[in-house]
N, C-alpha and C positions, 0 to 999 in steps of 0.2 A: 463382596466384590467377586466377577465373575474370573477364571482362570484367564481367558482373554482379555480381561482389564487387567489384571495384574502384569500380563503378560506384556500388555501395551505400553505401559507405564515404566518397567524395569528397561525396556528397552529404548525408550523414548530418552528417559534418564542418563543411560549409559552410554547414549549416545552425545549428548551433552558434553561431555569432556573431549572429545576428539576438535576443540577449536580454540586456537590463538592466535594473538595480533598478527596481521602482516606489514611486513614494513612501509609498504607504500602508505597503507591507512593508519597507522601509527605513528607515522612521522605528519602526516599531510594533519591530522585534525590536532597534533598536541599542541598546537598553540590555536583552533580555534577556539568559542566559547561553548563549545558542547565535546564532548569526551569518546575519544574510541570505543569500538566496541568489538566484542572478537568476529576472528575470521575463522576462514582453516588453513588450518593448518600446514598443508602441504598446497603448493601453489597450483592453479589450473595448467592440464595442457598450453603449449603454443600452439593455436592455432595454425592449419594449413594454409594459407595467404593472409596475410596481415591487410587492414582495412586501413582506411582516412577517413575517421569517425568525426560527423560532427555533433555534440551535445549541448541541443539547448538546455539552459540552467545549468546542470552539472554538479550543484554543491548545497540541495535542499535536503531531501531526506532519500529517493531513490537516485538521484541523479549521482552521487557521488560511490553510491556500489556499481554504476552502471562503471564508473572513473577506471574504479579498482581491477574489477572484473578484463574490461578491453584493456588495461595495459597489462593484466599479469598475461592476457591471454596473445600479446605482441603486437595492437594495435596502437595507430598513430589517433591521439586525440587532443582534439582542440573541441577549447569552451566558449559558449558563445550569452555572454550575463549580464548584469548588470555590475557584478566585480563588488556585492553590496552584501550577501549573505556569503557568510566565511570568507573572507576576501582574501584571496591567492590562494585559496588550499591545495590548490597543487601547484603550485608556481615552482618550473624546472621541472615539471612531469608533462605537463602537457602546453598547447599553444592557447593564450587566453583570446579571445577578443571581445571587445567591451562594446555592450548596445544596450538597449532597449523591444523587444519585442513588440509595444505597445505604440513604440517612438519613432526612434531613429534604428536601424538596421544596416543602415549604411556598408557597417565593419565587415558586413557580409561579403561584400560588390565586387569581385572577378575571383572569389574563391571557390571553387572545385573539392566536390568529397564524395567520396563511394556511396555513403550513408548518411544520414539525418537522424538521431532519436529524439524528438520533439517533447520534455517531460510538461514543460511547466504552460499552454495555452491552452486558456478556455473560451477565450475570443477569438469566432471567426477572423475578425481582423488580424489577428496575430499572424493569423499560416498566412494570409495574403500579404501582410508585410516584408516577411521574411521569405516570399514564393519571391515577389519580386527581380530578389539576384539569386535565390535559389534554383528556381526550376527546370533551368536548363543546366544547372552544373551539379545537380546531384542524380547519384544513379538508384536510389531505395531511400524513400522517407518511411522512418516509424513512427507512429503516432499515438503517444497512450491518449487513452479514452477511458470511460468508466462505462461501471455497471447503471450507475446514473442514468443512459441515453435508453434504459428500456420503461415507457410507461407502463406497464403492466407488470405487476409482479407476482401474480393471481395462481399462474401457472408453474406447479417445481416441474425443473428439467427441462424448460426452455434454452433455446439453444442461439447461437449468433443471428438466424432469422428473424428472429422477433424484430414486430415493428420499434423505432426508435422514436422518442419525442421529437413534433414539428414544432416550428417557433408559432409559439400564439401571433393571431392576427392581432397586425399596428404594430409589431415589437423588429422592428431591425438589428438582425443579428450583428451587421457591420458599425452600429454606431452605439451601441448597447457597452455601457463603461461598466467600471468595474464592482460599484456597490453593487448593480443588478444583477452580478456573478451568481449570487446565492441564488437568488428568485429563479432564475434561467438555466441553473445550471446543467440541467439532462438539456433543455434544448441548445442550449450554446454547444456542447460539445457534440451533439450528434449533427448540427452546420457546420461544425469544426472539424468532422469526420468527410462533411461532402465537398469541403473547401479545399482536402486534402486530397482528394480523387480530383476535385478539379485540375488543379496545378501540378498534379504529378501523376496523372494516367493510374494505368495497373500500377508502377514501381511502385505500390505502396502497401504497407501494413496499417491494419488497428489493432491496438491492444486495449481488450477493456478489462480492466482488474478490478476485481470487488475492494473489499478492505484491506488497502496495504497497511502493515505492522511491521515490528521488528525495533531495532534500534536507533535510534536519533528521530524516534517518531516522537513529535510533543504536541499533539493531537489530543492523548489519550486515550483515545477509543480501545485501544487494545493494551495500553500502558497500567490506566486503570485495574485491569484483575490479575497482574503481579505484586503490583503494590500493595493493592486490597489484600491479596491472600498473603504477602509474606507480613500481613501485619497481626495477620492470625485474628483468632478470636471466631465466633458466629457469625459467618460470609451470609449477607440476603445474594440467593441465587434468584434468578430468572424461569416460571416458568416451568419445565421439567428439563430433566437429565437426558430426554431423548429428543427435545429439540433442536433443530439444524442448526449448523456454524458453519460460516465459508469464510476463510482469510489468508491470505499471500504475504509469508513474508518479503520487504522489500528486495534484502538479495538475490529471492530467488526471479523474482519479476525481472529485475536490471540483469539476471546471467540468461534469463530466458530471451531478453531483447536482444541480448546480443549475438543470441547465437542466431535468431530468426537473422540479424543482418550478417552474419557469416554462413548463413544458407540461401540469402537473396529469400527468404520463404514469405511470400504476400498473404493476403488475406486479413480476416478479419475474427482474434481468437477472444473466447470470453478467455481472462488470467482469474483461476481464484479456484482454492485448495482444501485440504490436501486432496491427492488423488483420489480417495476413496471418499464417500460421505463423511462426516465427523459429527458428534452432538457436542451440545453445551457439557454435558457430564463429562464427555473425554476431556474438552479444553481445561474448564475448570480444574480437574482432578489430575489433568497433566501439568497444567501449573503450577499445583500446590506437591508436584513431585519435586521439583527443582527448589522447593524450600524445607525448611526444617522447621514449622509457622505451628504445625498442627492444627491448622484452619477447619473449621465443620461448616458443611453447606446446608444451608436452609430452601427449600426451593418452595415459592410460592407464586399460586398460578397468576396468568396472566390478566386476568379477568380482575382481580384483588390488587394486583399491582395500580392497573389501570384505576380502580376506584380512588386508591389511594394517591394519584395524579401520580405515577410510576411510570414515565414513558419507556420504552423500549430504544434503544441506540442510542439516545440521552443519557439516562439515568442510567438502565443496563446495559454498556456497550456490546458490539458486536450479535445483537440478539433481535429479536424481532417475532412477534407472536406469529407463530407457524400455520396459519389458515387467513380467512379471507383474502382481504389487497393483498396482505405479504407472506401468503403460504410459500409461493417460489422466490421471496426475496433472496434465502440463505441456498437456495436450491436449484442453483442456473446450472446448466450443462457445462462439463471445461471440458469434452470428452476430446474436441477438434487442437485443445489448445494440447492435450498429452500425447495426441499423434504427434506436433508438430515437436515438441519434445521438450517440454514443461517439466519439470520437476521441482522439487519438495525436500526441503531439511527437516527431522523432527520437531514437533511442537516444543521438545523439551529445548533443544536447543532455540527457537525461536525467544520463549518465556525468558530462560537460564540469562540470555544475553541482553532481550530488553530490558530483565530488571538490575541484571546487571549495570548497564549503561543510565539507568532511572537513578540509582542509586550514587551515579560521578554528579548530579544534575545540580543547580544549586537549591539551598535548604528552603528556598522558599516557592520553588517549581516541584519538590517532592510533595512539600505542604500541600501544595490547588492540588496536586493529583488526588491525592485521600481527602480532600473536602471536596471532591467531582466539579471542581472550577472550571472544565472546558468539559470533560464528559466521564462520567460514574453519581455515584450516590453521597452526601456527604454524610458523617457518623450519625450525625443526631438525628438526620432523617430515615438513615438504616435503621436504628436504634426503633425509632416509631415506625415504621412498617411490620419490624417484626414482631412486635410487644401486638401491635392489630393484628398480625396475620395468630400468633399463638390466645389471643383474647375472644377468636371467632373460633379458633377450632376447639 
């Protein structure tokens, strides 16, 4: 290990301890059915003007650090849900009001707010629902978007120019329901990006974020190789130690939107981290700092994976063979998005706190994780990948 790996690691680590509960999010999820997970420690600034923030969802996975974030920071927030996932988590924090996005929106209808952060619509129709009594009475809508809306991933270092997916011809983006979510989803959200220039002029942002992570993610995508490694033993890695990784954790995405609407700052930023490039070796080897597992990585290329039906983002989260279609999948440009003032908490602190929070989960959601039930590898198929990969070499 190089003095700069070591170097990375001890500090990655030691940054780790600098975070616990804060009250507002320690009080708001202990009676939901997923478990707190740390903060920091020391509260944010107040804010120089306090906003009337409105948040659709609010209470999934990023919506509810965006919650956290705007009230320590002195805004006034009200949610805008179905009142169905975690239901009241902040009730007496913030103003509820109960819709539909897809439905009824009604709830919306003579109310006025500085801001909009849009998390949870994939359907065009949704912004037009909810434009209906919004558009004139909001002053900045945000809109997450994803890395999804770029067809090409061909090129590293692509930047917010890149062309976005069009809806295939015959596919109407306004009437396209929600099993077709998957099928369509780069083009749903990049109609979903011009639905939102429609109805609200410039006042608007996109945020497109690669892979959100962190804690109360039950995805797995990023969940997966804390648990893998704090379960020790011979980890099948992915590929090599110097292929690309890009991942945002959710806090920093939800502090980053909020400051974009405490700057009025428009535009449209790729979200996804850290600032500097990162490989698979740092992530891995940074995760396995925050345990005491003594996990050994195995790294086997991508080529062998693939024979052995080993896909990539499936089976190996967060990874993706670094040449041909997805040489720039892990390699989009954020450079526009750390102008605007994006930032970054240690890997170790991101790992330390997901597996942290993995570990409150209950015993039979920690189980699918280590048998890759929604996305990783399960033992016995690790087990034969590797026994093949050391049998060829």
């Amino acid at each position: 290990m190089s003095t700069d790996r070591r170097t990375f690691l001890k500090l990655s680590a030691a940054a780790s301890g600098a975070f616990a509960l804060s009250g507002t999010r320690r009080d708001a999820l202990a009676a939901s059915p997923v478990h707190a997970e740390p903060q920091r420690e020391h509260p944010p600034e107040r804010a120089a003007a306090p906003l009337n923030i409105l948040i659709l969802g609010g209470t999934g996975f990023t919506g509810p650090e965006q919650v956290e974030y705007a009230l320590a920071r002195g805004h006034k927030v009200t949610l805008f849900n179905r009142n169905r996932t975690r239901p009241d988590m902040f009730k007496g924090k913030v103003d509820q009001l109960i819709g539909d996005l897809g439905a009824d929106t009604s709830a919306l209808k003579g109310k006025k707010f500085d801001v909009v952060l849009d998390n949870p619509t994939t359907f065009p129709f949704w912004v037009r629902n909810a434009a209906q009594y919004l558009a004139d009475n909001v002053g900045h809508y945000i809109f997450i978007s994803t890395m999804s809306v770029y067809p090409d991933n061909s090129v590293p270092g692509a930047d917010e120019s890149a062309a976005t997916t069009p809806m295939p011809e015959g596919v109407d983006p306004y009437t396209t329901v929600r099993e077709h979510g998957g099928q369509y989803y780069g083009a749903l959200k990049s109609f979903a990006e011009r639905e939102v220039a429609k109805h609200y002029g410039t006042a608007h942002t996109i945020v497109r974020p690669g892979l959100i992570v962190g804690p109360l993610d039950r995805s797995d995508r990023f969940t997966y190789w804390p648990a893998r490694i704090d379960r020790g033993g011979e980890v099948l890695a992915p590929g090599t130690p110097d292929d690309p990784s890009q991942i945002i954790d959710a806090r920093d995405l939800a502090e980053f939107m909020v400051r974009l609407a405490e700057g009025k700052v428009l535009g449209t930023f790729n979200a996804v981290g850290p600032a500097k490039p990162t490989t698979m070796g740092e992530v891995l080897h940074g995760i396995k700092a925050v345990t005491t597992s003594g996990a050994t990585f195995t790294w086997v290329p991508a080529d062998f994976l693939a024979s052995q039906g080993v896909r990539g983002w499936r089976h190996m989260p967060i990874w993706l063979p670094p040449n041909g279609p997805t040489a720039g999948f892990l390699r989009r440009s954020n450079a526009k998005a750390l102008a605007a003032g994006l930032t970054f908490r240690p890997l170790a602190v991101t790992a330390k706190d997901t597996l942290d929070w993995h570990k409150t989960r209950p015993a039979e959601e920690q189980k699918a994780t280590l048998e890759g039930a929604v996305a990783g590898i399960s033992p016995t198929k690790e087990a034969e990948v590797l026994a093949a990969w050391k049998a060829r070499k």
